[in-house]
Every structure is written in structure tokens, then in C-alpha cells.
C-alpha positions in Angstrom: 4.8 26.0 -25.2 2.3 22.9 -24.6 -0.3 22.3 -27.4 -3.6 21.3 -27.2 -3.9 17.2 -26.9 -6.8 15.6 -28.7 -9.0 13.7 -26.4 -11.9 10.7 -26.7 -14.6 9.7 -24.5 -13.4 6.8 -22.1 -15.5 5.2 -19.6 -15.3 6.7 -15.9 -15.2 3.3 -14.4 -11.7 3.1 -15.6 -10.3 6.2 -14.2 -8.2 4.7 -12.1 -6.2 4.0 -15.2 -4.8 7.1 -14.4 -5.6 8.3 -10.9 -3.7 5.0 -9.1 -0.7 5.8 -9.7 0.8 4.8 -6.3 2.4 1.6 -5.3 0.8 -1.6 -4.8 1.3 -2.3 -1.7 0.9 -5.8 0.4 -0.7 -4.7 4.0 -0.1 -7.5 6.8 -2.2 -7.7 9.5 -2.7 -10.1 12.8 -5.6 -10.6 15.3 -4.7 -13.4 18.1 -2.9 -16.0 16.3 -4.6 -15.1 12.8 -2.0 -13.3 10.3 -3.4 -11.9 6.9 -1.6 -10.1 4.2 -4.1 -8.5 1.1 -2.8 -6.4 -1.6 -3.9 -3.0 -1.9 -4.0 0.0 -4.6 -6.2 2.6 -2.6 -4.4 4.7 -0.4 -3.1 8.1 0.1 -0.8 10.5 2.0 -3.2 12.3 4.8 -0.4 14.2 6.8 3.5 14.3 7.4 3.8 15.2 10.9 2.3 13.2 12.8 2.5 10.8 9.3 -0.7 9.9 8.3 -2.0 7.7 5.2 -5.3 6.7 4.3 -6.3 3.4 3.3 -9.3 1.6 1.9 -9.6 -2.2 3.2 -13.3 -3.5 1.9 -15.5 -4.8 4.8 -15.7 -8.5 2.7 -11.6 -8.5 2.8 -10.6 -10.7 5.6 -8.1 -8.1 6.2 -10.7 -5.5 7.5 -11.6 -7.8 11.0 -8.3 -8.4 11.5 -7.3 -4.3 11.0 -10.6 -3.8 13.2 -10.0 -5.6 15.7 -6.3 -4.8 16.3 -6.1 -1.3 15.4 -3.1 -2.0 13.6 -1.1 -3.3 10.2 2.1 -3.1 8.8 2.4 -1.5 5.1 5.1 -3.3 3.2 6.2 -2.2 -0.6 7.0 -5.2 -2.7 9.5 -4.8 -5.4 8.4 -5.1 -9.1 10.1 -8.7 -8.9 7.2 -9.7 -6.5 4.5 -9.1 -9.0 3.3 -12.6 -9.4 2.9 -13.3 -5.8 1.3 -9.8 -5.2 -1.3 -10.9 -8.2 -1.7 -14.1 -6.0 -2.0 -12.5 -2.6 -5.2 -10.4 -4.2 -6.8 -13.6 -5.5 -7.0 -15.8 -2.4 -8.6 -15.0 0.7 -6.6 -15.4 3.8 -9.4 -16.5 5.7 -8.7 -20.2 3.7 -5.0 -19.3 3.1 -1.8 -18.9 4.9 -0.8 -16.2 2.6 2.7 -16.2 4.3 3.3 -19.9 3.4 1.5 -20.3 0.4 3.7 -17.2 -1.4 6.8 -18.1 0.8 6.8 -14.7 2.4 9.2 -13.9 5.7 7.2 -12.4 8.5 9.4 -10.3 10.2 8.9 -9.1 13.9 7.5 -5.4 13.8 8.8 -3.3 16.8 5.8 -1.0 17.3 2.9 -3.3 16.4 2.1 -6.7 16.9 1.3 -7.2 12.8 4.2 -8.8 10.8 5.8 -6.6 8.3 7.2 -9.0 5.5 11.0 -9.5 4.9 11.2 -9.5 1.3 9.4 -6.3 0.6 12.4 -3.1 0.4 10.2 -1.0 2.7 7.6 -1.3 5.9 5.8 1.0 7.6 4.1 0.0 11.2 0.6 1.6 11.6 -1.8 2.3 14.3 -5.7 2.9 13.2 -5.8 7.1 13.8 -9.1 8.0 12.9 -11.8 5.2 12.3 -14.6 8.2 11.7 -15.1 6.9 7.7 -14.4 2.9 8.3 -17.8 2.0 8.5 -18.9 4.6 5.8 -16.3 4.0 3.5 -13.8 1.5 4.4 -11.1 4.4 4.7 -8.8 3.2 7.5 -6.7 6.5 8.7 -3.5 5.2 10.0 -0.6 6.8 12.0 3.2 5.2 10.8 4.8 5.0 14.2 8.2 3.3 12.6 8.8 2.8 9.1 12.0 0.9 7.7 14.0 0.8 4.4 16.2 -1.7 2.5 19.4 0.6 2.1 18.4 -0.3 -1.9 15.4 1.1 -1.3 15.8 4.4 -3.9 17.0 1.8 -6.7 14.1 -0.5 -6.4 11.5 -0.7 -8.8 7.6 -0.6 -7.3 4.5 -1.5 -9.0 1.1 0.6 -10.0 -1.7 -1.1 -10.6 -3.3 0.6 -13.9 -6.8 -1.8 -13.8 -7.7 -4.5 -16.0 -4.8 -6.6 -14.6 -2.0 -4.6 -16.0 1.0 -2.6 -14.0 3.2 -0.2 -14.6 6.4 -0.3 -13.4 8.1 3.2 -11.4 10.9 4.7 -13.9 13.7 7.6 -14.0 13.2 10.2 -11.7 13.2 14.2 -12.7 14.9 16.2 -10.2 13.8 19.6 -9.8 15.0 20.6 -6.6 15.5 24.2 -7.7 12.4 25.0 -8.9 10.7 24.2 -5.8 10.1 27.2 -2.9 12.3 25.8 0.1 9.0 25.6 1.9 7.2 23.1 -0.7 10.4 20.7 0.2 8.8 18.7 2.2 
């Protein structure tokens, strides 16, 4: 049986410590001839048929225009080995940067959307802006994947999760418990 774990106080502006414990992912995005990639920690699974995530791009990221204005973005996942240009990414602005030629990232011709997805990350998913209802409230972009890809390395890659204060975590072993599950929770 679990016992009891003794707890402190800790400060609720660092709850994400905890609570972001997805990966860091680098969205790319075009408008026109302008091309953008930001890195992001806030989003969320919305739905799995017709696949829906959730994602918060800040109205002062150069990234939200572009988003806006195209209705569309391409979610890559970098692999832990990326970490120093996914730091990068997040401290430049792309409206002063070519993000792809200043970190030496591949964009890679999406076949749904007209945003890049980037070569070097093991996974992209293609998005179109779903639901725009809570952009202008909260920044929360609702996206529909209409073609995702994966490296066939993919399940053996490590992915980053931003735990705040510039400190990541990096994904580990995986705890299979396949037949504990009710057939219907296996989604």
C-alpha cells in the first residue's frame, strides 16, 4: 500500500514544474514568403478522431500573425539532441531571424499545408486552425492534424519536457500495462 508523502508549500507560479510534462515542441509556420519556427511547452490533446490538439501561441510571438493569418502550422518534435537549438529558437524572434538558417534546420515540404515541417525533428504533424473561438481570449489555437509523419526511430527517440526555470527533463523507460487497461480505454 502507498504511504502518506510529506509535502511543503511551493509557489503556484511554478506549477508547471509538474503539470508540463509534454514535449517541447518547435511549431513552424509560414505566411507569404515569411517562415517562422517558435518553441513551445503549452499544448494539449483535444480529440482523437477527428485529432485535435490545443495550443497556446502568445499574441507578442511572431508566430501568432503568421498562424493567424494562414490558418495553419506544422508541429515538429525535436529529439533530446536538439536541446540547444530548441533553447535558441525560444530566445530570438523570428521577426529579425531566419530561425531555419540561423539553427541550420531542413524545411521540408509539408503535403497538406503550406507551413514547412522541419527535417531533423523524428516527428511532424500538419495542422489546420479548427476552432479559433479562444485565440483572441486566450491565445489557445485549436488545430485539426490532417497528416502526421514519423521517423521509423521514432519510439526510440528521446523528447524533451520543459520543467521551468530553464531546466528539461528528458522522456525515459516506458511501463507497459496493456492488461490492466479495459479494451475500450485503448485508445
Amino acid at each position: 500500500m502507498p504511504h502518506p508523502i510529506a509535502k511543503q508549500d511551493f509557489p503556484v507560479s511554478n506549477v508547471r514544474h509538474f503539470l508540463e510534462p509534454g514535449p517541447i515542441v518547435l511549431v513552424s509556420s509560414q505566411w507569404q514568403q515569411h517562415t517562422n519556427i517558435m518553441t513551445m511547452g503549452w499544448h494539449m490533446v483535444m480529440a482523437f478522431s477527428p485529432s485535435l490538439l490545443g495550443c497556446v501561441i502568445d499574441a507578442g510571438n511572431h508566430s501568432h500573425a503568421l498562424v493567424c493569418n494562414s490558418g495553419e502550422c506544422v508541429i515538429n518534435i525535436p529529439s533530446a539532441s536538439l536541446v540547444d537549438k530548441v533553447v535558441g529558437i525560444g530566445n530570438c524572434s523570428g521577426s529579425e531571424v531566419d530561425k531555419f538558417k540561423a539553427f541550420e534546420l531542413t524545411p521540408g515540404k509539408s503535403e497538406k499545408v503550406g507551413a514547412p515541417r522541419i527535417e531533423e525533428c523524428y516527428a511532424s504533424f500538419e495542422c489546420r486552425l479548427h476552432d479559433d473561438a479562444m485565440i483572441e481570449r486566450y491565445n489557445l489555437f485549436v488545430f485539426e492534424v490532417v497528416k502526421a509523419h514519423e521517423a521509423p526511430s521514432a519510439d526510440e527517440e528521446e523528447s524533451l519536457h520543459y520543467r521551468g526555470m530553464g531546466e528539461f527533463m528528458l522522456s525515459g523507460q516506458s511501463i507497459d500495462r496493456t492488461e490492466l487497461f479495459k479494451p475500450s480505454m485503448l485508445i
